[in-house]
N, C-alpha and C positions, 0 to 999 in steps of 0.2 A: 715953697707952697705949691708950687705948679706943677710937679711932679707928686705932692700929693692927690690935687683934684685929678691928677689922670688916673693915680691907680685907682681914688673912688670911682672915677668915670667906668676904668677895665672892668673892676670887680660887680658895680649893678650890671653891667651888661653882660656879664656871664654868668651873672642870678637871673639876667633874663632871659637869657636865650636858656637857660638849663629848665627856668620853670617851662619856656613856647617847646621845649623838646617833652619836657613831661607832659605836658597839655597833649602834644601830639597823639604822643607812644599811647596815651590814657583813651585817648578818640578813638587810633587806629585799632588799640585792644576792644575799645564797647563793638566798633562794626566788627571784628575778627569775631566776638562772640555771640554778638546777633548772629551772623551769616552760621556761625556752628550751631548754632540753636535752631535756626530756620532749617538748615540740612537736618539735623535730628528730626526735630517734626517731621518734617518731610519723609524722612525713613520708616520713622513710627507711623506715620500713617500708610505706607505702603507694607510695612509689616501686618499693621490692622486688617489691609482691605486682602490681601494674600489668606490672612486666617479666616477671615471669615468666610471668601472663597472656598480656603481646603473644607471649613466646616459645613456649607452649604454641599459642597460635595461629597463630605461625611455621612449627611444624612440624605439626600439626594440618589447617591450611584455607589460607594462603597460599601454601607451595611446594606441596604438591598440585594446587590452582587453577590455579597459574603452570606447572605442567608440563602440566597440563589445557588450560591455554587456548593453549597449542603446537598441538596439532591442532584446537583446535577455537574461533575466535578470539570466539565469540560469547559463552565462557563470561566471571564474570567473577571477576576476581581481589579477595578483602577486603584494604584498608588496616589501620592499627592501629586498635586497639578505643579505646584512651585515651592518643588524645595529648599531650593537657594534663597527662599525669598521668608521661609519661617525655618526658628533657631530650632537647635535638635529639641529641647528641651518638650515643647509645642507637637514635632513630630512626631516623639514618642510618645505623647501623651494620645494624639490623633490614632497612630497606629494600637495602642494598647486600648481604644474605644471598639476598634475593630473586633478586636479578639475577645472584647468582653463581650459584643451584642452577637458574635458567634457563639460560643459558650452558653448566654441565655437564650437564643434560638435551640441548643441542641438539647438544653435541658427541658425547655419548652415544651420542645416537640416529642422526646421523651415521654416526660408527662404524661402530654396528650396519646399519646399511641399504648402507654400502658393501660390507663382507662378506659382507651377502646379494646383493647386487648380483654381486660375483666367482663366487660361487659360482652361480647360476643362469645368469650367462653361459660358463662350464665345462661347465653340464650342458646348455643349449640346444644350444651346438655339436657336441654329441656323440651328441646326440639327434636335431637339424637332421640331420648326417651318417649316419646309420642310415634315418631319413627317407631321405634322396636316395638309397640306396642301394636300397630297397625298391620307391623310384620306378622305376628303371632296372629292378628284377627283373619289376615287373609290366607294364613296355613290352614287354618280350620274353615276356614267358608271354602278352600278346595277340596277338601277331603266331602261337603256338603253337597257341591253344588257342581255339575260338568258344564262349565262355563269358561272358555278359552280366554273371556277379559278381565275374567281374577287375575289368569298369572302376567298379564300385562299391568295391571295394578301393580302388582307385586313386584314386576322388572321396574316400573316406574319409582316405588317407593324406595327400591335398592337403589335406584342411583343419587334422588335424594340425600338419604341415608349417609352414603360413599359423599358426599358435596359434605356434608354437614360436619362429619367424623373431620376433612381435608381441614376445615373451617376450624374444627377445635384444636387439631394436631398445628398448625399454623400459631395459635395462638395459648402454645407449653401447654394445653389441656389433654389429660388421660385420652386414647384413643377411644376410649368405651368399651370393648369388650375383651374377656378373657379365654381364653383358648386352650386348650391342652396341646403338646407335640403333635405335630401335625406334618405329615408326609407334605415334600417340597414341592411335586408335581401336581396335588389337590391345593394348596398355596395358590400357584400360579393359575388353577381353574377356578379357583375363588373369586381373584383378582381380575378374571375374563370374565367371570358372570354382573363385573360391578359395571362394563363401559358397555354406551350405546350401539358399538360396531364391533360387537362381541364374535357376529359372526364371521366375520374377515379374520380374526385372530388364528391363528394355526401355531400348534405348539409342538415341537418337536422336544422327545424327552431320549437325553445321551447323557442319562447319568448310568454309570456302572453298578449303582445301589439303588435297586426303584425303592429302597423302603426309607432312603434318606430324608430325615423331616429334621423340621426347625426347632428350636427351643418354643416354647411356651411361652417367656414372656416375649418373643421376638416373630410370633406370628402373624400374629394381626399387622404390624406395623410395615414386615415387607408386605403383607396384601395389602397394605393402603400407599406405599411407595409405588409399586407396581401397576396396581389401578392408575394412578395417575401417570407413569407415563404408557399404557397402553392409551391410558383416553388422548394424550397430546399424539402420541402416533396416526390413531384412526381419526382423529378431527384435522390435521395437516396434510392424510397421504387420500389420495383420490377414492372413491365408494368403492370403484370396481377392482381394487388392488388390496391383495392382503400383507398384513400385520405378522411376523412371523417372528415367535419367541422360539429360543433357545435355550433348553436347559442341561447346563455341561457342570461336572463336577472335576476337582480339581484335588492335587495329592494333598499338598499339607493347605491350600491357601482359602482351603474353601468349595463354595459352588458358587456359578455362575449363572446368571440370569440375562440371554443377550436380545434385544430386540430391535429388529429391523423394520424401517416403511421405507415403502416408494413415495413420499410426498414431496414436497417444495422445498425443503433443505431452510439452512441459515445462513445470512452470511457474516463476517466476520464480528460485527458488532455485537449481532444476537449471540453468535456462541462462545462469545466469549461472558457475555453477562448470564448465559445459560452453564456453564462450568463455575462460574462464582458461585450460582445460587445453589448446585449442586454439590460445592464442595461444602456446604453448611456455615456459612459464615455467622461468627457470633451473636449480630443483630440482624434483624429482617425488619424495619420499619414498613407497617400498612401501607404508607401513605407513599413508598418506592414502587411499591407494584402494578402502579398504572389505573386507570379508569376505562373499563372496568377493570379489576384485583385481574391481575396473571399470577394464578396460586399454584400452579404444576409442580415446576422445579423446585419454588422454595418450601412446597411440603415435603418434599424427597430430600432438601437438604437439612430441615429439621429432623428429620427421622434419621440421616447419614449419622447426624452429630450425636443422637440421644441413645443410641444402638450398637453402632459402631459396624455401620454397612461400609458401602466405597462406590460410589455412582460417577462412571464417565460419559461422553455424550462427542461423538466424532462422527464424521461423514459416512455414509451407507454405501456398501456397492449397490443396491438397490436402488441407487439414486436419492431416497432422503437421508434420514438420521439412524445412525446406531445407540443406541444408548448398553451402558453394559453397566448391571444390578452387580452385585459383589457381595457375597455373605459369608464373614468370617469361619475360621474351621470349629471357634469354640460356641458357636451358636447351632453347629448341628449336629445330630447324634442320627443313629437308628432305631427303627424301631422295633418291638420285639415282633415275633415269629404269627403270634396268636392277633395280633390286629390286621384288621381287615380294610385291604384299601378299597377306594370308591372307584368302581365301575366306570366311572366317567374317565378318570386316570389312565392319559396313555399309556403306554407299555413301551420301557426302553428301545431303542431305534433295533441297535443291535441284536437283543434278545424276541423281535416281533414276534409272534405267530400267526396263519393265517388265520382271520377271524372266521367262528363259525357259527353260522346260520342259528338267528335267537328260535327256541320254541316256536312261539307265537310269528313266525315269518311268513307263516301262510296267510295270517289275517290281516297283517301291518308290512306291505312291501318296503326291501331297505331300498335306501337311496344306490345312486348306480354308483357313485364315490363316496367309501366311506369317510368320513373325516377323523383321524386318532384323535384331537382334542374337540371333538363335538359335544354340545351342551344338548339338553331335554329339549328334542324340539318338534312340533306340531308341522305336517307336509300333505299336501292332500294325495289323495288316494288316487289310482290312475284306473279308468273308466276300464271294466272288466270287458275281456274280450267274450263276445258270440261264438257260440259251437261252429257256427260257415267262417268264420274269419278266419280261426286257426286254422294258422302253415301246418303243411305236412310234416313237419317234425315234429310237430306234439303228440305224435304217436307213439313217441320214445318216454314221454311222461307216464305217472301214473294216471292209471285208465279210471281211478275212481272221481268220482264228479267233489267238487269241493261243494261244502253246504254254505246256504246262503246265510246273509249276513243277517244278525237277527239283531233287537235292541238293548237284549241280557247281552250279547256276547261284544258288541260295543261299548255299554259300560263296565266290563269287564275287564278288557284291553286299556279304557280310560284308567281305570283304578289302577290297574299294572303300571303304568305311566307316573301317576299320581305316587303312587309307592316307591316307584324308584326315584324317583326327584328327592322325595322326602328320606332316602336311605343315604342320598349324594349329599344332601344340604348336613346330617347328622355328622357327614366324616369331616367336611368341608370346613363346617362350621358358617357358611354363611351361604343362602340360596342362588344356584346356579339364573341365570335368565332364562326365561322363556323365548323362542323362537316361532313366530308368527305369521297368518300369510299377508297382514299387514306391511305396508313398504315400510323401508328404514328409514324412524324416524331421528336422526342425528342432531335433530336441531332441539330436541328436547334434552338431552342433555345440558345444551350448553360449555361443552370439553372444547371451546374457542381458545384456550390458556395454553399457555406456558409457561 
């Protein structure tokens, strides 16, 4: 029996200590999975406080950034602050937030620049149109009235005019007017009667064919290409320095249009944003152009795009800017024999003549330097010499006494004037400036742009 009660004795006691080990292992498991459960939390709540950091910085510094670095490609846009700290799933969801509120900014703004766009070209044409209409009234009040601040009206309205045309051309709307083929060199005196420092312009003409003109539908547009950059020239390069076009023709590739200042130059940043805009880049957003608009170059490169010009822009020997205009071989022709170029039009370099004495030179002295690309221009008269003043070599003149100046024979010479302005503006197609003993006024323009 005693070797019974012991094995009962073994056997409870190895049900006891099997259950005090179960009991154990069961404790050590509950704290093994509290402590894993306490670490989770803990995780999860550090993953929490991570995202809603990145998210506080989503809406804080990275869309901001990303709508920021739209206009301005230099800015730069923050990544996540802790990536280790949120699963990809979260950061790509963060990142594809990004790309969505870019996307809706650019459609946005989109948008908005279209509708500014419709509407400015609404009001240029309506404006354009009261413009031309005003043109026509002060053609005929000069034919009316011998009054020297009609054609300063008239120079003023043209530059209007040339702002407003820029205005529409900028924003895909028709140029405004239509033009028949037109000699290249009246083109280019077109284009110098539209800027407020017309007079510094000097135009030297090396084309081999003076009767070279443009197409028809492509006239107007290099005259409003070219206005705009003689106005950036003469509003960049100093008062007392001139503006010097060149016009060279070329075998298969076309004609050239090259223009030179002595102004302030750019430097690398500018011209390289100034070669963008001229190379005609697909979009031109208003709202890139600065405050106030610099509409120069990307009116010239709207026109590059729609035409099919070719506009470059590199340093001067002259010390500022070259710009060189580029017009296709299939936009020019000649023209026939029986058309009459404008009097204004210089005369090939190579083929000059020396000019000769107008008619009327006895009554209207010329200036002591002619200028080939000179416009219609108003000069006073230099106070007549006394019979005792004249040097002894005036005896080599004619001995007849010149007749005095009378009132018929001054508005005569005015009409002369008036006529020929109005025979130039006919070939031109658009009114030369007037030239005034008024100073120059440059700041009415407004040609501060680029």
């Amino acid at each position: 029996m005693a070797w019974i009660l012991a094995l009962i004795a073994v056997v409870a006691a190895v049900v006891g200590f099997t259950r005090a080990y179960r009991t154990g292992l069961s404790e050590q498991q509950a704290v093994t999975r509290a402590e894993l459960a306490e670490r989770q939390a803990k995780a999860a709540e550090a993953r929490t406080a991570a995202l809603l950091d990145e998210i506080r910085q989503l809406a804080r510094r990275r869309i901001p950034a990303a709508a920021l670095a739209l206009s301005h490609p230099s800015a730069t846009v923050p990544g996540l602050r802790e990536a280790a700290e949120v699963d990809g799933g979260a950061a790509l969801l963060l990142t594809e937030a990004v790309q969505a509120a870019r996307t809706a900014v650019l459609e946005e703004r989109g948008r908005v620049d279209a509708a500014a766009r419709a509407a400015m070209r609404g009001t240029s044409a309506k404006i354009q149109s009261l413009l031309n209409q005003s043109q026509q009234l002060l053609h005929e009040l000069q034919h009316e009235y011998d009054d020297p601040r009609i054609l300063q009206l008239d120079f003023r309205n043209e530059l209007a005019l040339r702002r407003t045309q820029s205005t529409a051309v900028l924003c895909d709307a028709w140029p405004g007017l239509a033009r028949q083929n037109s000699p290249l060199v009246e083109i280019v005196l077109g284009a110098q009667s539209r800027v407020a420092g017309y007079e510094r312009i000097k135009v030297s003409n090396h084309l081999r064919d003076e009767r070279l003109a443009l197409a028809a539908r492509a006239a107007e547009p290099l005259a409003i290409a070219l206005a705009e950059l003689l106005a950036n020239a003469t509003a960049y390069s100093h008062p007392d320095t001139d503006v010097q076009v060149t016009v060279q023709q070329s075998g298969g590739r076309g004609a050239f249009l090259v223009v030179d200042d002595a102004g302030i130059g750019m430097d690398e940043d500018a011209l390289e944003r100034a070669r963008a805009l001229l190379a005609g880049p697909s979009e031109i957003l208003l709202t890139e152009l600065g405050d106030p608009p610099q509409t120069g170059f990307a009116v010239v490169g709207r026109l590059v795009v729609q035409y099919g010009f070719e506009c470059h822009i590199e340093a001067s020997p002259f010390g500022g800017m070259r710009t060189i205009l580029r017009v296709p071989a299939h936009l020019l022709t000649v023209l026939d024999e029986d058309r009459n170029l404008s009097a204004l039009a210089p005369a090939p370099v190579t083929a000059a003549a020396p000019a000769q004495p107008a008619p009327a030179a006895r009554e209207t002295p010329a200036p002591a330097a002619a200028e080939p690309s000179g416009l219609p221009s108003r000069r006073r008269r230099a106070p007549r010499r006394t019979p005792g003043a004249a040097p002894a070599a005036r005896t080599a003149e004619p001995s007849a006494a010149q007749p005095a100046r009378t009132p018929e024979a001054a508005g005569a010479s005015w009409a002369a004037l008036q006529q020929g302005t109005l025979n130039g503006r006919s070939v031109t197609g658009r009114p030369p400036a007037p030239e005034t003993d008024a100073p120059d006024h440059q700041d009415d323009q407004g040609d501060d742009e680029k």
